[in-house]
C-alpha positions as CSV (number, residue, x, y, z in Angstrom):
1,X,104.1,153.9,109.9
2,X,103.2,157.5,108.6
3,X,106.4,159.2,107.4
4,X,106.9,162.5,108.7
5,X,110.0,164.6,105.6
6,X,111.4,167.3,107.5
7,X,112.4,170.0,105.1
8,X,116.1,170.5,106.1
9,X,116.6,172.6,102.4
10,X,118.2,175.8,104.6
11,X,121.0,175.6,107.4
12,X,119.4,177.4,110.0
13,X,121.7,178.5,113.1
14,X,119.7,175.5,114.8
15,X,120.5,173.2,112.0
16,X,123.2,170.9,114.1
17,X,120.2,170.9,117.1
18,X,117.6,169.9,114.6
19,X,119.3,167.5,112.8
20,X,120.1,165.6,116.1
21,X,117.0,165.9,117.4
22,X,115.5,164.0,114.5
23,X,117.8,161.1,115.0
24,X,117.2,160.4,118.6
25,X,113.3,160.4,117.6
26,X,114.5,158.2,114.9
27,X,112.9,160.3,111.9
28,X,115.3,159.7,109.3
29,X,113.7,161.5,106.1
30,X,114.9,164.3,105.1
31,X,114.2,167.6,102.2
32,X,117.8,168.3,101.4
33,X,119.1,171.3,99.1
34,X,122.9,171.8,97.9
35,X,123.4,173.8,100.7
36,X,122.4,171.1,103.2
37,X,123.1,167.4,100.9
38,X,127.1,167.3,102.6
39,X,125.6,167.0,105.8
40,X,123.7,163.9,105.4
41,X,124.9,162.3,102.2
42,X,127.3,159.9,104.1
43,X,124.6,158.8,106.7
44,X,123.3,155.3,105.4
45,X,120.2,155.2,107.8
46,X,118.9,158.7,106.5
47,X,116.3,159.0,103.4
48,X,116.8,161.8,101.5
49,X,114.2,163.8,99.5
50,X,115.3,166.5,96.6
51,X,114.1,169.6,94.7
52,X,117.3,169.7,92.7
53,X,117.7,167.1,90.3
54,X,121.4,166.9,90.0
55,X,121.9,165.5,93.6
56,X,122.3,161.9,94.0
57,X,119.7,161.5,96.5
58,X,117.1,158.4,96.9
59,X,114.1,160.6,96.2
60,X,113.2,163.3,93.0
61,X,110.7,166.0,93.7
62,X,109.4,167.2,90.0
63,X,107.2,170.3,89.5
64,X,105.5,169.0,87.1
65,X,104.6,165.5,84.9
66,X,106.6,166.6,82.2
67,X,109.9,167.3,83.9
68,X,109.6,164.3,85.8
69,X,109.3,161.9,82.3
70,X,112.8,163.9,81.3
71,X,114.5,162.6,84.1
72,X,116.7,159.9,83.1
73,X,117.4,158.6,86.6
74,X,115.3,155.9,86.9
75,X,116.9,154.0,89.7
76,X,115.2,156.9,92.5
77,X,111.8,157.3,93.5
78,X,110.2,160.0,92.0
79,X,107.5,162.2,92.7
80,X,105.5,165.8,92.2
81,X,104.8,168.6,94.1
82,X,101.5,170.8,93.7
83,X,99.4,173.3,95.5
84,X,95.9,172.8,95.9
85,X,94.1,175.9,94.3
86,X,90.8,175.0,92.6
87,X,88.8,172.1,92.6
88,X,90.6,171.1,89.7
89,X,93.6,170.4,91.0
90,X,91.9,167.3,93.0
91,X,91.4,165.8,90.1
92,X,94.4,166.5,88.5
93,X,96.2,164.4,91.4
94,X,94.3,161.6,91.6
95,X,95.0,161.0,87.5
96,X,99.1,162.1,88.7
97,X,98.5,158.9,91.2
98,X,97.5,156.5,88.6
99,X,100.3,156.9,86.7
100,X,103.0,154.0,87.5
101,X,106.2,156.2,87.3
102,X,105.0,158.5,90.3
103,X,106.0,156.9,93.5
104,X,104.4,159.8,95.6
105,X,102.9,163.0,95.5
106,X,102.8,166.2,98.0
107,X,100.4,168.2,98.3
108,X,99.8,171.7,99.8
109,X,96.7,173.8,100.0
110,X,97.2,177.7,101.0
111,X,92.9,178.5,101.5
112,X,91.1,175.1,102.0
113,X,92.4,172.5,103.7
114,X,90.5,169.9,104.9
115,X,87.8,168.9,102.5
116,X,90.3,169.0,99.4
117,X,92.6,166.6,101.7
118,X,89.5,164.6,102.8
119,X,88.5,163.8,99.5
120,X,91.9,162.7,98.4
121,X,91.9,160.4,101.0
122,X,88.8,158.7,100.4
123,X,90.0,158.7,96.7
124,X,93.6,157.1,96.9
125,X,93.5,155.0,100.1
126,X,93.9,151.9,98.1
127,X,96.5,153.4,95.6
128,X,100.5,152.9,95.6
129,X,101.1,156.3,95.3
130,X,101.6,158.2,98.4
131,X,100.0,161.0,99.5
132,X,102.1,163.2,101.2
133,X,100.6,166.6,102.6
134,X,102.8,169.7,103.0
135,X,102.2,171.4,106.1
136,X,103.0,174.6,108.2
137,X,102.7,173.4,111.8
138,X,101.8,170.8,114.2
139,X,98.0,171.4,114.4
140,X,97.6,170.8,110.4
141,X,100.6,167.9,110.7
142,X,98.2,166.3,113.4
143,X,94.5,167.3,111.2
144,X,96.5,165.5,107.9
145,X,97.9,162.4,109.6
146,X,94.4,162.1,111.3
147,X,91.9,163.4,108.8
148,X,89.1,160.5,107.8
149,X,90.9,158.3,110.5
150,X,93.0,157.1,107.6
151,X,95.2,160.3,106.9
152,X,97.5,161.2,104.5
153,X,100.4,158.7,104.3
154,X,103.0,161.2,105.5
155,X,103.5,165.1,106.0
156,X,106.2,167.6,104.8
157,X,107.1,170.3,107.4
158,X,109.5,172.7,108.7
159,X,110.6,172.5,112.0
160,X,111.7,175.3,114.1
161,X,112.6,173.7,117.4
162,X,113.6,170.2,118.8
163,X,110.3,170.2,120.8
164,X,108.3,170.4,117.5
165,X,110.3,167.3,116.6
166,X,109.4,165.7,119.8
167,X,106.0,166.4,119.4
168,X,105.8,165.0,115.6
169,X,107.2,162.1,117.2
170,X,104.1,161.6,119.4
171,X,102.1,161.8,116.7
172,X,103.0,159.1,114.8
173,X,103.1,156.8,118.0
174,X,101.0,154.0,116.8
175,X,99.5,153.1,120.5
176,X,101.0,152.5,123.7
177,X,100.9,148.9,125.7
178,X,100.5,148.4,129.4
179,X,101.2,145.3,131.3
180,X,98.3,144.4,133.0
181,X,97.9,141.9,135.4
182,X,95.2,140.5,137.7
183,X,94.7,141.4,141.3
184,X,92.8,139.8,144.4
185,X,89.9,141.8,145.9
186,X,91.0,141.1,149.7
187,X,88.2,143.5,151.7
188,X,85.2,146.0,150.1
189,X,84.3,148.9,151.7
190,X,80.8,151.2,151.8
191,X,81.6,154.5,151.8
192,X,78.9,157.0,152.6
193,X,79.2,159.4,150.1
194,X,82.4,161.1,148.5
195,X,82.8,163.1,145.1
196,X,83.2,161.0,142.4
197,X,84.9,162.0,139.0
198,X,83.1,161.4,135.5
199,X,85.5,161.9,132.9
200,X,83.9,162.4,129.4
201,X,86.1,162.0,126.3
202,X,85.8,163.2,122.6
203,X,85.8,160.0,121.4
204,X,83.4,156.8,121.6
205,X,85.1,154.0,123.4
206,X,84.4,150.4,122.5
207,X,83.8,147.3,125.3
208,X,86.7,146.5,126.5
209,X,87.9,150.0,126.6
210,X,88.6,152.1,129.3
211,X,91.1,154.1,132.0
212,X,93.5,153.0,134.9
213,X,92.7,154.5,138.3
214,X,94.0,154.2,141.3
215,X,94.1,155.4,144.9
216,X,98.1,155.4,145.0
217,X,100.1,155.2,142.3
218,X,101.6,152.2,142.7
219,X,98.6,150.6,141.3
220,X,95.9,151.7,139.1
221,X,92.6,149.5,138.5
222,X,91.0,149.5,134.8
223,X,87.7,151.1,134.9
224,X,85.5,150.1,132.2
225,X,83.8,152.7,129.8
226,X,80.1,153.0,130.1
227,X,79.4,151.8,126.7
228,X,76.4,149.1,127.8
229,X,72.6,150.2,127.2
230,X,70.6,148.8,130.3
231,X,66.7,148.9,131.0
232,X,67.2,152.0,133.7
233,X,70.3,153.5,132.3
234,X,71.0,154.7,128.4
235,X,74.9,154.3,127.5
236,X,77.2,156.9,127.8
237,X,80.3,155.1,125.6
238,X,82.1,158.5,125.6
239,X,82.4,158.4,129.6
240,X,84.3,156.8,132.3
241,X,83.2,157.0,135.6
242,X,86.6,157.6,136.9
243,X,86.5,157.3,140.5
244,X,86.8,160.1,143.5
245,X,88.4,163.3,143.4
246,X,91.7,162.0,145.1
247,X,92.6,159.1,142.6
248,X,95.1,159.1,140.5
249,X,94.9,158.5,136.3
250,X,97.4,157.5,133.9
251,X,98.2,160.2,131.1
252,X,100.4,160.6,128.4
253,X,104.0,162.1,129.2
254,X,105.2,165.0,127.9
255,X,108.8,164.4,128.6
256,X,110.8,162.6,126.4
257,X,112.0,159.9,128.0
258,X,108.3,158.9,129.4
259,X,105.3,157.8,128.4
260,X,103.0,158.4,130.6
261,X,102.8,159.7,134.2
262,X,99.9,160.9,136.9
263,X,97.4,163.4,137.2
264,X,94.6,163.5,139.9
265,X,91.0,163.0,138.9
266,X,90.3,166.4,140.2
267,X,93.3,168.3,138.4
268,X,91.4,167.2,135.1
269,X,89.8,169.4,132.7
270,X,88.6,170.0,129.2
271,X,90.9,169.7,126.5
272,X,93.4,167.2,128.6
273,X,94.5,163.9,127.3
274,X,94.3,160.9,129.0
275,X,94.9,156.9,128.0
276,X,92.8,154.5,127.7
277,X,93.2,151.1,127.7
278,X,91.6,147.6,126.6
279,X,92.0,144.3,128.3
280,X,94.7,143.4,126.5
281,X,96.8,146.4,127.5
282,X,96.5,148.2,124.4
283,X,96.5,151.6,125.0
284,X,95.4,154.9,123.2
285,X,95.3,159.1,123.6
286,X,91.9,160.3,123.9
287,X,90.9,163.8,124.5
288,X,88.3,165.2,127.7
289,X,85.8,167.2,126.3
290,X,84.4,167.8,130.2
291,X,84.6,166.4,133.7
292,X,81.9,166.1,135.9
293,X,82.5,165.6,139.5
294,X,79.6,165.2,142.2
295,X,78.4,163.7,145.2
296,X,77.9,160.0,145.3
297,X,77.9,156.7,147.5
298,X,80.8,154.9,146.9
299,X,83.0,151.9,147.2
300,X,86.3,151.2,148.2
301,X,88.1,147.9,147.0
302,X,91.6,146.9,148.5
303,X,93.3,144.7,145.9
304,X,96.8,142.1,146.3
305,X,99.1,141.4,143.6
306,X,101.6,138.8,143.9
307,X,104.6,140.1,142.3
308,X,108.5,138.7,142.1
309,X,108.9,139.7,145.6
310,X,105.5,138.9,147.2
311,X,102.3,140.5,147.7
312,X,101.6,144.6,147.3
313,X,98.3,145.9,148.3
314,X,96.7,148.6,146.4
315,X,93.5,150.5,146.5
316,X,90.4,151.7,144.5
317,X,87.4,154.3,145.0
318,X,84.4,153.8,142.2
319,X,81.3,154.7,142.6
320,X,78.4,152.5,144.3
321,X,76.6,152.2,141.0
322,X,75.3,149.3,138.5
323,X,77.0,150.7,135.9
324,X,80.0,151.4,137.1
325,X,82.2,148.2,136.0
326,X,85.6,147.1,136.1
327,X,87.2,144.0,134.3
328,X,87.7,140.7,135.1
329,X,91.1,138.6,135.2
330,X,89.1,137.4,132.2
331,X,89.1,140.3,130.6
332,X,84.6,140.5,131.0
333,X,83.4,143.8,132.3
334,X,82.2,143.0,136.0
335,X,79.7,145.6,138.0
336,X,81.4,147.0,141.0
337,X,78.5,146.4,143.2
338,X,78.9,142.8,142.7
339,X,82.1,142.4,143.2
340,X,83.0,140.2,146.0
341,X,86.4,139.6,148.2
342,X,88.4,136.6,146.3
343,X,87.1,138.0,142.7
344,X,90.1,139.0,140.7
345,X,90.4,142.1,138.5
346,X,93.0,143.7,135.6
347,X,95.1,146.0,137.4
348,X,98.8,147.6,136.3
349,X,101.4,147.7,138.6
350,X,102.4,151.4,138.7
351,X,106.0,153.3,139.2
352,X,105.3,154.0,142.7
353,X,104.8,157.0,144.5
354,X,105.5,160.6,142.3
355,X,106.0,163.8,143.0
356,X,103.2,166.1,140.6
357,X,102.9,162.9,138.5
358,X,106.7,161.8,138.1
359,X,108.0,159.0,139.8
360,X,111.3,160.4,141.6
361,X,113.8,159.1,143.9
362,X,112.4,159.9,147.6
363,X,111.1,158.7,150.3
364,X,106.8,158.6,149.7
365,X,105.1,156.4,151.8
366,X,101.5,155.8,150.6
367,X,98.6,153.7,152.4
């Protein structure tokens, strides 16, 4: 788990809002000063991190290697805290890193960022020392905790509101996992020609991977990526071919107390997130760099589950297309075009019916 400090050193008039904040998201570590060490000191969950030497807290921040070998508290973590200037500062914390009495370092860099941070990374991924970046927002929180795919091991930031709180939350999330379970194909269905959805990500998806669609959201069907080179076909392993312009996708949530909900396949554009999903139900964000929608032959598919109390139907709209593929109870990628009534696919059993993509309590009838 990355570990986000939050630098709690000044009492803002939000201080109380914060502070509570970070323990219903259950970040716990804390940059305390005299003025703010009362509040926290006699909260046993809570790790506390210190500029001021004389407080009794679990971790020291030093300026520099010398002040931190004067320290006679030895029972504390201890670490240093330097800014990123020239290129000689990268080298002078990977030799800080090597030596045994520095439990972890932060880092901040006020020009360039990314390639002094990317280096460290590469340097000290195998190190005991942690690299901790110090940070001014949420867009360099999420570059540093992201940077190489590794990431630094933690950030240091300010926050200003509860909902950048939330939102540092999400960003350590390590994945998301969705119950999937297998459906019957009970009747297919040619349809003529409707507009189909292709929904390209920023990211290369691997077999296995891809996103749940469905005609009503009471059931969505996992659509595999297009990540197989064929004789007529080249792959495409940053796409999904989603399905038609009325289908609902799973997304992430921004509400706090979900995590995911609905969009349609038409509401989607670039720079949205969406999950995807393997056959296992592990489930990821990815980002849509573009969606293309045009006019295809499709299929329709209606599906059974047999649940706790009995059978509910769902539906789903895919493209009449070799290469358009969904997954197998098995968890192998099977065309759509040969996909027969009595084969059974992967399919999650949604909320229901929502209202703009949130389940509520109403009357929806869908069919």
């Amino acid at each position: 788990m990355k570990k986000i400090i939050l630098n709690f050193e000044r009492k803002t008039d939000n201080f109380k809002a914060l502070m509570q904040e970070a323990f219903n998201m259950n970040l716990l570590n804390f940059m305390v000063s005299k003025e703010t060490y009362s509040e926290l000191n006699q909260i046993e969950r809570v790790t506390t991190f210190s500029r001021d030497t004389v407080l009794p807290v679990k971790n020291l921040v030093f300026d520099n290697l010398e002040h931190l070998k004067s320290s006679k508290k030895l029972e504390v973590n201890r670490g240093i805290q330097l800014e990123l200037k020239v290129k000689a500062d990268e080298q002078k914390v990977m030799e800080l890193a090597k030596f045994n009495e520095i439990d972890f370092i932060i880092v901040s860099a006020s020009d360039w960022k990314i390639i002094p941070f990317e280096n460290l990374i590469a340097q000290l991924q195998t190190s005991d020392t942690e690299l901790i970046a110090s940070v001014e927002n949420l867009t360099e929180a999420e570059l540093m905790l992201k940077t190489l795919e590794i990431g630094t091991d933690g950030i240091l930031i300010t926050p200003h509101n509860v909902d950048e709180i939330l939102e540092l939350k999400k960003l350590i999330v390590n994945g998301y996992n969705i119950e999937l379970t297998k459906a019957k194909v009970i009747n297919v269905q040619n349809i003529p020609e409707s507009e189909r959805v292709c929904v390209d990500t920023t990211s290369l998806l691997k077999p296995g991977e891809g996103m749940l669609v469905g005609s009503t959201a009471k059931g969505f069907t996992l659509v595999h990526a297009e990540v197989f080179e064929t004789q007529f076909v080249s792959s495409r392993p940053f796409r999904v071919n989603a399905g038609d312009v009325s289908a609902y996708i799973l997304v992430p949530s921004d509400k706090e107390d979900k995590l995911y909900e609905t969009k349609y396949l038409s509401e989607l554009k670039g720079g949205d997130r969406v999950l995807v999903v393997n056959a296992n139900g592990e489930g990821k964000i990815v980002t849509v760099g573009r969606v293309k929608i045009e006019t295809r032959p499709m299929i329709r598919l209606e599906l059974e589950i047999k649940d706790q109390v009995g059978k509910t139907k769902i539906n789903y709209i895919g493209q009449n297309a070799e290469t358009i593929r969904l997954v197998s109870s098995e968890g192998v990628p099977i065309s759509i075009v040969d996909v027969k009534i009595g084969d059974e696919v992967l399919v999650y059993l949604g909320p229901g019916a929502t209202h703009f993509g949130t389940k509520i309590k109403e009357t929806i009838i869908e069919k």
